[in-house]
PDB file of N, CA, C and O in Angstrom:
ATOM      1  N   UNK A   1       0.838  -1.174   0.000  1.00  0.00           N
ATOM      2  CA  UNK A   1       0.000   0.000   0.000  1.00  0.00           C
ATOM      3  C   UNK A   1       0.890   1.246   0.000  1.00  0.00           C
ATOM      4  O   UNK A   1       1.871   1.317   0.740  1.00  0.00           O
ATOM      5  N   UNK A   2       0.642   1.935  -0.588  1.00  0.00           N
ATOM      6  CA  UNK A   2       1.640   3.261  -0.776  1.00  0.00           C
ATOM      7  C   UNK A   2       1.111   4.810   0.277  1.00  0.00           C
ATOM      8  O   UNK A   2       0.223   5.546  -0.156  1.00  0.00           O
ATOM      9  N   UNK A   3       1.356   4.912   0.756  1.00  0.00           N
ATOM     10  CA  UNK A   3       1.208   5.953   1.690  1.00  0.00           C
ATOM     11  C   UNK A   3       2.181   7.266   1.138  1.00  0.00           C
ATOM     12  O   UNK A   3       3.269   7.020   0.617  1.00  0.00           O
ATOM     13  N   UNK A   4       1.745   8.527   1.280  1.00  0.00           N
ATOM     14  CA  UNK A   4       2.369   9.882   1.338  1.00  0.00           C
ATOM     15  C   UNK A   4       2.038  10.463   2.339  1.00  0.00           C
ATOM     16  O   UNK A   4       1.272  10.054   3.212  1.00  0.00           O
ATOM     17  N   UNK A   5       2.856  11.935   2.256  1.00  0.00           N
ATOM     18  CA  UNK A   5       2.754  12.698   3.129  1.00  0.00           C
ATOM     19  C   UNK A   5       2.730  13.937   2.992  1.00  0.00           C
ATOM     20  O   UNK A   5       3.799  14.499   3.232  1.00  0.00           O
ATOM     21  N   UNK A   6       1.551  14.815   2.568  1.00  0.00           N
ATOM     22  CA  UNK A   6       1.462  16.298   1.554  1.00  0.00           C
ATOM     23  C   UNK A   6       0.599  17.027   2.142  1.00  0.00           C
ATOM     24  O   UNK A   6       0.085  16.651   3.195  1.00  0.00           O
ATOM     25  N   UNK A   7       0.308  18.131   1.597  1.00  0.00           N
ATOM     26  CA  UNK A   7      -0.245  19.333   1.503  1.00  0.00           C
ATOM     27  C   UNK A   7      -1.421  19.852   1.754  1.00  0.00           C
ATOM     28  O   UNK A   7      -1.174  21.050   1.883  1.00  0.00           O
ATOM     29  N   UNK A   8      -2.775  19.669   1.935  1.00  0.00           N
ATOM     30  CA  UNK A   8      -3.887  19.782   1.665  1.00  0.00           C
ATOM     31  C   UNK A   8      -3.786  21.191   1.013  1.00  0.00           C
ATOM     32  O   UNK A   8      -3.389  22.149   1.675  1.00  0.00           O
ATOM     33  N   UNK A   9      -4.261  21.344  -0.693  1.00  0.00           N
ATOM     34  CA  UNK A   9      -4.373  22.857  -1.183  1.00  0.00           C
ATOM     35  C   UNK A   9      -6.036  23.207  -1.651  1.00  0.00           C
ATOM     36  O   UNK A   9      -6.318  24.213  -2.302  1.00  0.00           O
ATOM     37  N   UNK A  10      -7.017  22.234  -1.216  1.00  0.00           N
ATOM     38  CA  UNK A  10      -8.095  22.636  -1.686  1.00  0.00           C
ATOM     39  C   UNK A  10      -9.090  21.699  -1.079  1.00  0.00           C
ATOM     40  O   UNK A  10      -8.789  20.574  -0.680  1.00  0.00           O
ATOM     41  N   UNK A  11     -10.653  22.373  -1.012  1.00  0.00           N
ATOM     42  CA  UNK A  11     -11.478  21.257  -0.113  1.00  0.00           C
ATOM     43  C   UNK A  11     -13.003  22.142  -0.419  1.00  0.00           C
ATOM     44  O   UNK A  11     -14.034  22.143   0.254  1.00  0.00           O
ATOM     45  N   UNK A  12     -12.620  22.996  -1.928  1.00  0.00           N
ATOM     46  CA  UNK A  12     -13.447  22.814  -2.721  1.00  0.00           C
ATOM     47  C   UNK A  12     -15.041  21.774  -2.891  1.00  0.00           C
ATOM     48  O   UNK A  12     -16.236  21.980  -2.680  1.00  0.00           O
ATOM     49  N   UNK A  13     -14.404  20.891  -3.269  1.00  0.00           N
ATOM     50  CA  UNK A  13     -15.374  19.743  -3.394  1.00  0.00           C
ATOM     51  C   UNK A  13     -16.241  18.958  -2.152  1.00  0.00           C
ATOM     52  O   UNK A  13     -15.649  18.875  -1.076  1.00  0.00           O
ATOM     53  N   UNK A  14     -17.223  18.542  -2.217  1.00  0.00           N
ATOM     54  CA  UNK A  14     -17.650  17.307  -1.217  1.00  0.00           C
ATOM     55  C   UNK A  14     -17.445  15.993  -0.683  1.00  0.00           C
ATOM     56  O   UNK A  14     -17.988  15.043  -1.247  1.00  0.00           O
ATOM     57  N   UNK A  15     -16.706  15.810   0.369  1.00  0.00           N
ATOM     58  CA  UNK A  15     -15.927  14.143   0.693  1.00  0.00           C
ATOM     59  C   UNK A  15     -14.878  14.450  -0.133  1.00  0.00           C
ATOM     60  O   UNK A  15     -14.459  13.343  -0.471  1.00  0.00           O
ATOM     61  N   UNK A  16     -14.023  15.502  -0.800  1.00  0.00           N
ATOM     62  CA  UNK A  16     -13.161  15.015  -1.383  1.00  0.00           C
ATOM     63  C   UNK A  16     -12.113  16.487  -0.931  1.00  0.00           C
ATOM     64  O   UNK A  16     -12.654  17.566  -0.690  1.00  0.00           O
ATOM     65  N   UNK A  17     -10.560  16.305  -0.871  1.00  0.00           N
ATOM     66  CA  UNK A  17     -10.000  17.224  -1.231  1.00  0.00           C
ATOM     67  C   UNK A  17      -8.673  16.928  -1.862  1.00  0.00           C
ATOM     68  O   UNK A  17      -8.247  15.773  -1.855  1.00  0.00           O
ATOM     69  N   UNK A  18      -7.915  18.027  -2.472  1.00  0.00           N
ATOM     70  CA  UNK A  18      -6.923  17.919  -3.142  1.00  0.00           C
ATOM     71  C   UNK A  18      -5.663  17.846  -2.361  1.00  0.00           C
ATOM     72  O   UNK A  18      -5.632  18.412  -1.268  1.00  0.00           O
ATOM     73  N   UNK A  19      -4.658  17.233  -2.784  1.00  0.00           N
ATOM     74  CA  UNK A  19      -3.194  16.880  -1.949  1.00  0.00           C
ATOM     75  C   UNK A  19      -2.171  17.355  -2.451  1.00  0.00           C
ATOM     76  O   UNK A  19      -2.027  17.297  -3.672  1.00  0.00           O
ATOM     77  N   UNK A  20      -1.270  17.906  -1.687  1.00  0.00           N
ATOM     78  CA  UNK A  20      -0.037  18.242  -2.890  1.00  0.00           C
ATOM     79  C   UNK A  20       0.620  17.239  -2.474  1.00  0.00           C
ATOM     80  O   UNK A  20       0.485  17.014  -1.271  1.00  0.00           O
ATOM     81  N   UNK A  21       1.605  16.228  -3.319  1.00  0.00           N
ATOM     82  CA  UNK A  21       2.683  16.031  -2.921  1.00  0.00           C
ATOM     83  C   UNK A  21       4.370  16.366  -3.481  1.00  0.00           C
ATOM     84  O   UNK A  21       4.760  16.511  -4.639  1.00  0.00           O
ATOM     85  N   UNK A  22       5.023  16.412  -2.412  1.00  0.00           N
ATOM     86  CA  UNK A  22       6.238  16.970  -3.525  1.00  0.00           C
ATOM     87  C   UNK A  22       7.301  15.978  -2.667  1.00  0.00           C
ATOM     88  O   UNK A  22       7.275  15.366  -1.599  1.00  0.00           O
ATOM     89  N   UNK A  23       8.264  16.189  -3.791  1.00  0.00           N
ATOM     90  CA  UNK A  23       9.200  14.880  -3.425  1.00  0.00           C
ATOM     91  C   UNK A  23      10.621  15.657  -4.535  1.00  0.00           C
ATOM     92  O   UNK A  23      10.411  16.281  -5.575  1.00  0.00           O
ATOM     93  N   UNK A  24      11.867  15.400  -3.977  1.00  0.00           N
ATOM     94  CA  UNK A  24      12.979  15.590  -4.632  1.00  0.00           C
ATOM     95  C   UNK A  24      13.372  14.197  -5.007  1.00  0.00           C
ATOM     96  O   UNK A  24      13.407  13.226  -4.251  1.00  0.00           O
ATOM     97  N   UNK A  25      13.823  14.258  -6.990  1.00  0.00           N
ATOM     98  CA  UNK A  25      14.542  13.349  -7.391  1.00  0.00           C
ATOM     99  C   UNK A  25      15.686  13.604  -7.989  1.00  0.00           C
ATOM    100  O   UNK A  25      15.759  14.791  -8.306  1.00  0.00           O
ATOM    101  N   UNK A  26      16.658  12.948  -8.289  1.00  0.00           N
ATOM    102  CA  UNK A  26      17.854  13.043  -9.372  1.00  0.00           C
ATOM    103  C   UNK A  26      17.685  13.389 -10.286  1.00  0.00           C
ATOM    104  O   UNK A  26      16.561  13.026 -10.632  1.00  0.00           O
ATOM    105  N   UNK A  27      18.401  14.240 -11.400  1.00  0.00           N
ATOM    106  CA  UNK A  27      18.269  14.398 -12.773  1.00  0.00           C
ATOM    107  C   UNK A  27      19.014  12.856 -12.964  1.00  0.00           C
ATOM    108  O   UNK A  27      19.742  12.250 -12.178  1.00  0.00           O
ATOM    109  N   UNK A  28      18.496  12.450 -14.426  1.00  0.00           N
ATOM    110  CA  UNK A  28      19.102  11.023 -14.780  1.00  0.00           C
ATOM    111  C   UNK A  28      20.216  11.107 -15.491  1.00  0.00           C
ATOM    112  O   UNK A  28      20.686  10.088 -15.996  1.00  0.00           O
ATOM    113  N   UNK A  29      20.887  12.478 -15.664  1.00  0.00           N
ATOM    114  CA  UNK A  29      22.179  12.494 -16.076  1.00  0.00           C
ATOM    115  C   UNK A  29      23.108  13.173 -15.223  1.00  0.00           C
ATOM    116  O   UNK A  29      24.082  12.620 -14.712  1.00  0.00           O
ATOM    117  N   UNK A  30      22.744  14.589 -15.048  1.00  0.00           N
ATOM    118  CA  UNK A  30      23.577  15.322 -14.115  1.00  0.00           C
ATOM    119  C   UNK A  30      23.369  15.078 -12.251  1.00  0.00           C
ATOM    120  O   UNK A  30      23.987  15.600 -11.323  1.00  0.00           O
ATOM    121  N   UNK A  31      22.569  14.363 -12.251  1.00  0.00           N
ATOM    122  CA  UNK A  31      22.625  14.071 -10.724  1.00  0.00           C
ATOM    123  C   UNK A  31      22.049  14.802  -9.818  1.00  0.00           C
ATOM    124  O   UNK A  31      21.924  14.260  -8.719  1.00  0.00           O
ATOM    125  N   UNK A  32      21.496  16.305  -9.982  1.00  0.00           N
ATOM    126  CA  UNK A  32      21.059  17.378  -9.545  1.00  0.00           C
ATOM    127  C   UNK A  32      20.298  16.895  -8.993  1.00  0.00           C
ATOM    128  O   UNK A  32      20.008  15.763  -9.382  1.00  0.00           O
ATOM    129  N   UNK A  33      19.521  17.475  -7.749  1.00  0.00           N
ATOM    130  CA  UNK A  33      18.217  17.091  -7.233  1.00  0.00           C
ATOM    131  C   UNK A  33      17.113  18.069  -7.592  1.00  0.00           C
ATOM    132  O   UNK A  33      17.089  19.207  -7.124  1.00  0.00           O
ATOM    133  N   UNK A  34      16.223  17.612  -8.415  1.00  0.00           N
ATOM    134  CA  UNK A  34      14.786  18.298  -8.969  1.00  0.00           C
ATOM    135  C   UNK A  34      13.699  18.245  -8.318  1.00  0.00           C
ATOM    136  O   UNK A  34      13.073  17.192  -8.202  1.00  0.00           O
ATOM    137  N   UNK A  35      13.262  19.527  -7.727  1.00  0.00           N
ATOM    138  CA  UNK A  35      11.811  19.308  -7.135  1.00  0.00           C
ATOM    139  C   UNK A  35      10.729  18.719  -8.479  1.00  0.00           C
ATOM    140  O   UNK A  35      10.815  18.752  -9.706  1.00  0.00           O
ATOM    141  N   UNK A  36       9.942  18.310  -7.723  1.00  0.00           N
ATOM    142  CA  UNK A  36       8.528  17.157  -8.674  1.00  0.00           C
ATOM    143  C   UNK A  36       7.658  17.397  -7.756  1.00  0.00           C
ATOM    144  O   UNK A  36       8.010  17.544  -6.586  1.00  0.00           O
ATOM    145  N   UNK A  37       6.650  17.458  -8.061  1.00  0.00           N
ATOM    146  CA  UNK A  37       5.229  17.462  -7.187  1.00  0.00           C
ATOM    147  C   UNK A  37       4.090  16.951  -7.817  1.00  0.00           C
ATOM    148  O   UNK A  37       4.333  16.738  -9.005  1.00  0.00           O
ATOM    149  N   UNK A  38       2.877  16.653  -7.479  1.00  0.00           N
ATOM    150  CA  UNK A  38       1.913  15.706  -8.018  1.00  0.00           C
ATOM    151  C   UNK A  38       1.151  16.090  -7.056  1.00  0.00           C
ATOM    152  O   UNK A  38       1.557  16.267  -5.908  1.00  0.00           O
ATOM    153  N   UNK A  39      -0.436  16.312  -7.568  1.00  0.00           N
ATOM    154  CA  UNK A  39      -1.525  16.233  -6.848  1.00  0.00           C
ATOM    155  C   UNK A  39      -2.695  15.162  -6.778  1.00  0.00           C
ATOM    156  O   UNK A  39      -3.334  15.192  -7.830  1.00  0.00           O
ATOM    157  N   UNK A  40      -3.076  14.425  -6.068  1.00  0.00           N
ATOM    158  CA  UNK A  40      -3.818  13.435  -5.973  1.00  0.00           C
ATOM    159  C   UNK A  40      -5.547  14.211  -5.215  1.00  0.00           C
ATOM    160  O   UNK A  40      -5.629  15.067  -4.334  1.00  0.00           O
ATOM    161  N   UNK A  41      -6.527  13.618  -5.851  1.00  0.00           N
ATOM    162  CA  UNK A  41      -7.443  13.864  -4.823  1.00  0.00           C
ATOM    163  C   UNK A  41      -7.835  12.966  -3.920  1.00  0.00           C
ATOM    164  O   UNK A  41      -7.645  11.761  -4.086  1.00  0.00           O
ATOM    165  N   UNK A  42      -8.421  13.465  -2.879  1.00  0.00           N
ATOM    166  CA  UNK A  42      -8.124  12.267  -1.503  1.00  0.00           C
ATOM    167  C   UNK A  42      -9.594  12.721  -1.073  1.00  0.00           C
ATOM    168  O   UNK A  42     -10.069  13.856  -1.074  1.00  0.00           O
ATOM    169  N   UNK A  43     -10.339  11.172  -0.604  1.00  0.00           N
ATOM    170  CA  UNK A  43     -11.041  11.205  -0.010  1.00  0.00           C
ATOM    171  C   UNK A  43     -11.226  11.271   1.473  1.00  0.00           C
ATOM    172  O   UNK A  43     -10.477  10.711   2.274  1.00  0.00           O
ATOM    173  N   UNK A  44     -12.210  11.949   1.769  1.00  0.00           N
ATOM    174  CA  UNK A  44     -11.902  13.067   3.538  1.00  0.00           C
ATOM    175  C   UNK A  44     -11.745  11.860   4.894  1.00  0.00           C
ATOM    176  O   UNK A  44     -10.855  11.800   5.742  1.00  0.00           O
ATOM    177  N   UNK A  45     -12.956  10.974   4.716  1.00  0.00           N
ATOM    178  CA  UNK A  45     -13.429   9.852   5.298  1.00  0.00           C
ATOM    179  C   UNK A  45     -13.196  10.225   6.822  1.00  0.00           C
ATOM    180  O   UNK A  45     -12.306   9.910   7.612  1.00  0.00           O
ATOM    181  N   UNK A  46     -14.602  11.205   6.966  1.00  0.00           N
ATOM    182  CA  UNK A  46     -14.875  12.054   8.096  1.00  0.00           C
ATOM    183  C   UNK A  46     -14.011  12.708   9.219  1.00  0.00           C
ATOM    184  O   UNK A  46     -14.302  12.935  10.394  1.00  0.00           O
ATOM    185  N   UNK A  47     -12.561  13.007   8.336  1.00  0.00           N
ATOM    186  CA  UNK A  47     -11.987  13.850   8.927  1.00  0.00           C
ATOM    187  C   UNK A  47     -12.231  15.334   8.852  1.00  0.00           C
ATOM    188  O   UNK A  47     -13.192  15.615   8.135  1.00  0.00           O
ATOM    189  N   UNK A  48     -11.588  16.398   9.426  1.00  0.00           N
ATOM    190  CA  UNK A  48     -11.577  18.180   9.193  1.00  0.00           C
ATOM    191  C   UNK A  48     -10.663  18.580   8.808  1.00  0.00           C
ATOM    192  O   UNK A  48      -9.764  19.034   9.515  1.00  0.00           O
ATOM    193  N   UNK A  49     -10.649  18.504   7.353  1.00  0.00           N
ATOM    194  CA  UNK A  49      -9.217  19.585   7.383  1.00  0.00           C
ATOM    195  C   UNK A  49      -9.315  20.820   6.669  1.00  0.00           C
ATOM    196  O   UNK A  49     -10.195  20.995   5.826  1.00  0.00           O
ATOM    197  N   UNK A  50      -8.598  21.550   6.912  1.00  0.00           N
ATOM    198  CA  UNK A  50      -8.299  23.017   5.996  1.00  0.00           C
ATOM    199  C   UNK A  50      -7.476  23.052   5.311  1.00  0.00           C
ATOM    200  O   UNK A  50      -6.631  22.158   5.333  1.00  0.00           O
ATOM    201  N   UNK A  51      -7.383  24.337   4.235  1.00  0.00           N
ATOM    202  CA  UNK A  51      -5.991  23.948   3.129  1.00  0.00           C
ATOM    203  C   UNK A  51      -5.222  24.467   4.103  1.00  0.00           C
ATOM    204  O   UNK A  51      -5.578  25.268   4.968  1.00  0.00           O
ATOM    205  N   UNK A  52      -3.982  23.911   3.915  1.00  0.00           N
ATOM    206  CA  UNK A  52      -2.819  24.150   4.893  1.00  0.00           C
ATOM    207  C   UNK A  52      -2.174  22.855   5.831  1.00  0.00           C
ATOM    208  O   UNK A  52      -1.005  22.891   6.215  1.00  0.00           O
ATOM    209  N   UNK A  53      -2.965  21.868   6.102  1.00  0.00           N
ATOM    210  CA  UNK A  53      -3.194  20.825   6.867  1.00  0.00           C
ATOM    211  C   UNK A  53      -1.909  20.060   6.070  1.00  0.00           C
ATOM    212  O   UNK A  53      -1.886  20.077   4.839  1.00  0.00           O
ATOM    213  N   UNK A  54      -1.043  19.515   6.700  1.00  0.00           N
ATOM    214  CA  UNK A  54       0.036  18.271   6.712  1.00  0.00           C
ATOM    215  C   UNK A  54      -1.201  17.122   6.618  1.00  0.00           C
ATOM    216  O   UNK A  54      -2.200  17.152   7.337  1.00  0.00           O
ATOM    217  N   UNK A  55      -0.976  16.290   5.773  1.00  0.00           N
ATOM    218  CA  UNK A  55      -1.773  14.918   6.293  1.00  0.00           C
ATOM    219  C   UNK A  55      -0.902  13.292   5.501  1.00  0.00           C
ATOM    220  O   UNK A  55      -0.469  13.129   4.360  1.00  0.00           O
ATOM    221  N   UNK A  56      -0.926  12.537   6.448  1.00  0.00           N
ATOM    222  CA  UNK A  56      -0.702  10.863   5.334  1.00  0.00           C
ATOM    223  C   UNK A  56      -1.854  10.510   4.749  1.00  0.00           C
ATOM    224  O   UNK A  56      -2.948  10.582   5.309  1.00  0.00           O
ATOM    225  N   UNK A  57      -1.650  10.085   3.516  1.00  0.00           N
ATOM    226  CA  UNK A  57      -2.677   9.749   2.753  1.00  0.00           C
ATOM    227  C   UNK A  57      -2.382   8.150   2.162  1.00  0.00           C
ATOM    228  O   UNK A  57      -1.299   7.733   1.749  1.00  0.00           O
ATOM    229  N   UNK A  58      -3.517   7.483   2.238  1.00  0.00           N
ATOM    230  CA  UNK A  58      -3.217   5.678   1.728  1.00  0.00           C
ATOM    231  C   UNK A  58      -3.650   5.476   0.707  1.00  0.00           C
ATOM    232  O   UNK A  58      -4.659   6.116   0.412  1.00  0.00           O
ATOM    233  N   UNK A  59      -3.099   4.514  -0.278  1.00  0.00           N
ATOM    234  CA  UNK A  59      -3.854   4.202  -1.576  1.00  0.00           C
ATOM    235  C   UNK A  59      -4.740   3.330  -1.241  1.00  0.00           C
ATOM    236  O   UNK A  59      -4.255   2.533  -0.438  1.00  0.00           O
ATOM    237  N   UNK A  60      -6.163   3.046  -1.569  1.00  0.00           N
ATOM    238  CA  UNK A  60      -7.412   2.213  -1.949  1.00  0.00           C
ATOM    239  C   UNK A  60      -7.769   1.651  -3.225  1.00  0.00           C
ATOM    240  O   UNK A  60      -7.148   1.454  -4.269  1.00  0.00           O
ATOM    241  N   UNK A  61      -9.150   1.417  -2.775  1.00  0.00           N
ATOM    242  CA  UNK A  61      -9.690   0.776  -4.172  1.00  0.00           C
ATOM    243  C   UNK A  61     -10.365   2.131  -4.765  1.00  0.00           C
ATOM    244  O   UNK A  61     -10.604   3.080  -4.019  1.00  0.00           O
ATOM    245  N   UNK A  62     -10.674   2.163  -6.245  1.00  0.00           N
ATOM    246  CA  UNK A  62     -10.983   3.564  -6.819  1.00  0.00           C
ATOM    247  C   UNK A  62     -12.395   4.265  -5.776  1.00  0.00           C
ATOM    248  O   UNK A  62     -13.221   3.511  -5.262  1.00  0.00           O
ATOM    249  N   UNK A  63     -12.418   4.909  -5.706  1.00  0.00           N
ATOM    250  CA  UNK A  63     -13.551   5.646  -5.183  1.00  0.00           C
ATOM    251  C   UNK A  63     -14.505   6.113  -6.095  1.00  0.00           C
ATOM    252  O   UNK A  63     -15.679   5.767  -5.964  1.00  0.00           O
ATOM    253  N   UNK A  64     -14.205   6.738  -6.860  1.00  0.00           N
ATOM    254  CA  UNK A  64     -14.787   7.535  -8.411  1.00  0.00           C
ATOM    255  C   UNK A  64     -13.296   7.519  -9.414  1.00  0.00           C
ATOM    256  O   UNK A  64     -12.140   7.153  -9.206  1.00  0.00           O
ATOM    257  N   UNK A  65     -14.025   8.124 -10.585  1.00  0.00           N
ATOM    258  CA  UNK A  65     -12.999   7.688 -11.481  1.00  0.00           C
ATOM    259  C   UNK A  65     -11.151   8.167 -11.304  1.00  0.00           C
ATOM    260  O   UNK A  65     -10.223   7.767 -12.006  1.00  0.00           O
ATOM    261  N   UNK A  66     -11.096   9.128 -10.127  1.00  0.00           N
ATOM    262  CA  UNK A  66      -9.591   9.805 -10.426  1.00  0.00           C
ATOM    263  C   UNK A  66      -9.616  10.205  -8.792  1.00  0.00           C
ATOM    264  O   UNK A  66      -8.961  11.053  -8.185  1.00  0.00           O
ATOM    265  N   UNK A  67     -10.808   9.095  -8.244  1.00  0.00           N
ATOM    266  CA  UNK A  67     -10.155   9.403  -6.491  1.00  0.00           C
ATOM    267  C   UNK A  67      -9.675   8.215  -5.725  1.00  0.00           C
ATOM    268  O   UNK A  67     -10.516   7.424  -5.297  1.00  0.00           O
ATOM    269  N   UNK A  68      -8.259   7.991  -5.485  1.00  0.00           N
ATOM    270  CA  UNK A  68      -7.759   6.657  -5.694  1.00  0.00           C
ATOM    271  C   UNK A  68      -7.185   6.170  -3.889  1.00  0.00           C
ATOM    272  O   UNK A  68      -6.794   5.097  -3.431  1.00  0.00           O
ATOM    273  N   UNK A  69      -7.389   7.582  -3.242  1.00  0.00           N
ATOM    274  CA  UNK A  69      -6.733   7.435  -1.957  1.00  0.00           C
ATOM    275  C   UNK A  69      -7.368   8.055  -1.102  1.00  0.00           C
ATOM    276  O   UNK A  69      -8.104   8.947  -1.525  1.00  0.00           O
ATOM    277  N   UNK A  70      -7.300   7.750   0.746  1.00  0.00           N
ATOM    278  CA  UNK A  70      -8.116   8.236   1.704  1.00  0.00           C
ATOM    279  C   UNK A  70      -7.074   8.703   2.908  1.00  0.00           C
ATOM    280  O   UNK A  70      -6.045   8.180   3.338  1.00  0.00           O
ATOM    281  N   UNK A  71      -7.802   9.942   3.273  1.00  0.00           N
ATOM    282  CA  UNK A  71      -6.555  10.346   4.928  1.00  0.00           C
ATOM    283  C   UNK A  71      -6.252   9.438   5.784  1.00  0.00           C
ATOM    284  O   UNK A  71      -7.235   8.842   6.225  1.00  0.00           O
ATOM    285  N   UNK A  72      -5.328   9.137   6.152  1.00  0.00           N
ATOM    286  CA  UNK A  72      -5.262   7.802   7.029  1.00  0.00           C
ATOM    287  C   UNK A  72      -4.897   8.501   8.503  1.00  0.00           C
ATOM    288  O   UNK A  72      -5.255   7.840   9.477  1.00  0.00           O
ATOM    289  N   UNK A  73      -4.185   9.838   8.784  1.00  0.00           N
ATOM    290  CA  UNK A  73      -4.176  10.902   9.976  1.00  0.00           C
ATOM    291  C   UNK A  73      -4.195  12.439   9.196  1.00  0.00           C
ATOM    292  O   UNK A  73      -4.254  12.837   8.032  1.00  0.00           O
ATOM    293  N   UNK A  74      -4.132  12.884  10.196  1.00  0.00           N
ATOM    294  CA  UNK A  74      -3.481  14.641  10.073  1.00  0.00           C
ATOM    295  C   UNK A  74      -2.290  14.637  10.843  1.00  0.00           C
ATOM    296  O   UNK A  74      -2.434  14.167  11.972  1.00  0.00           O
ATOM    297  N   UNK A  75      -1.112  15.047  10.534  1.00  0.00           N
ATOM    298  CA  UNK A  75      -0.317  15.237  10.560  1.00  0.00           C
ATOM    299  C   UNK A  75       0.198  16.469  11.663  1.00  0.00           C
ATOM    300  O   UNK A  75       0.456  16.398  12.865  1.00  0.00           O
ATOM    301  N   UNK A  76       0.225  17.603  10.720  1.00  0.00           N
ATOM    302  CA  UNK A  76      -0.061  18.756  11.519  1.00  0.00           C
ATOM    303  C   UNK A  76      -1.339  19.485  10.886  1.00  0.00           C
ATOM    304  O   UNK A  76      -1.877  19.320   9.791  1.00  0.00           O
ATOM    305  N   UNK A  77      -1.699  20.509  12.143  1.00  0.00           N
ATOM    306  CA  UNK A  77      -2.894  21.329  11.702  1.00  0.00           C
ATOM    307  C   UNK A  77      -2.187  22.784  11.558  1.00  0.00           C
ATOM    308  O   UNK A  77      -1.126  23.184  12.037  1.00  0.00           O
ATOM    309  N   UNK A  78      -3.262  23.520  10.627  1.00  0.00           N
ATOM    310  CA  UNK A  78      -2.549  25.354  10.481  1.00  0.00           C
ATOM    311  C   UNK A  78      -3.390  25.876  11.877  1.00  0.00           C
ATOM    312  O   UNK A  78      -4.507  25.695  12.363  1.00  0.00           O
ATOM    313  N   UNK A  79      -2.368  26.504  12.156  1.00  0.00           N
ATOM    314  CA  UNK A  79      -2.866  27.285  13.407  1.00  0.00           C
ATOM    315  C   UNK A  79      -4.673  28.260  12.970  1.00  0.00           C
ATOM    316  O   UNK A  79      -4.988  29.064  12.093  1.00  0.00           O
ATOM    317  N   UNK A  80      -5.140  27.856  13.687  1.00  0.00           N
ATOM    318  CA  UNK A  80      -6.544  29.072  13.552  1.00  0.00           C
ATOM    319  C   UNK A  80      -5.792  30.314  14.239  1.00  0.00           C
ATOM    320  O   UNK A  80      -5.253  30.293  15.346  1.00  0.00           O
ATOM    321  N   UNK A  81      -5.882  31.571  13.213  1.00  0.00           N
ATOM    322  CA  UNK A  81      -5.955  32.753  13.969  1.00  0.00           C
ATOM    323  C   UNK A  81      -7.161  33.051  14.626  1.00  0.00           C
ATOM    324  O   UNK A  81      -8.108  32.270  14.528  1.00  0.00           O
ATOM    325  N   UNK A  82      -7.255  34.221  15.372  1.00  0.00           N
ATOM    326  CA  UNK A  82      -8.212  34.799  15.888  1.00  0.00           C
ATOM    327  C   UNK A  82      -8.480  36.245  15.495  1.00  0.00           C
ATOM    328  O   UNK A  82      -7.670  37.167  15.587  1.00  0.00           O
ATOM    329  N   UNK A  83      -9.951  36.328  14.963  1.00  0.00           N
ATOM    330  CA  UNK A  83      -9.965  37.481  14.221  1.00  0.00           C
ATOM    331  C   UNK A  83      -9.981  38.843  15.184  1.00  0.00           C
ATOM    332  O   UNK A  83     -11.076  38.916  15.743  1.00  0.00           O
ATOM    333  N   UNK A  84      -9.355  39.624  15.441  1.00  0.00           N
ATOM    334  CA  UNK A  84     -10.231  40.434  16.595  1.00  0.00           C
ATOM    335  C   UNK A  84     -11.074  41.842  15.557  1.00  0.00           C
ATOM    336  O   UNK A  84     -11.817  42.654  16.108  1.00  0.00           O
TER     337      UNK A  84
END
């Protein structure tokens, strides 16, 4: 089962929100390390989160056609300000 560990950037939708993940790899010649990132949408499965939220996310069975994974914790939370 493949697990990450990303971003929450959107929560837009219903039961569903968007993930960033980013990950550094090698260039395949010069060796450099290249940021890469990928967004997955993730199903909520009655958690709370806000964009900003750290979370692990697990792969499943499809949900709908392009929702392939569910929160498995939260990670960290974004601080709530307080409006005064």
């Amino acid at each position: 089962m493949k697990t990450f560990v990303g971003k929450v950037v959107s929560v837009g939708m219903q039961n569903t929100v968007v993930v960033k993940i980013d990950r550094k790899t090698p260039h395949p010649i010069y060796k450099k390390l290249i940021a890469r990132s990928k967004k997955y949408k993730t199903d909520i499965a009655g958690n709370i989160v806000v964009v900003g939220d750290m979370v692990k996310i697990g792969e499943t069975r499809p949900i709908s056609r392009d929702k392939h994974f569910k929160i498995i914790e939260i990670v960290s939370e974004v601080r709530k300000e307080k409006k005064a």
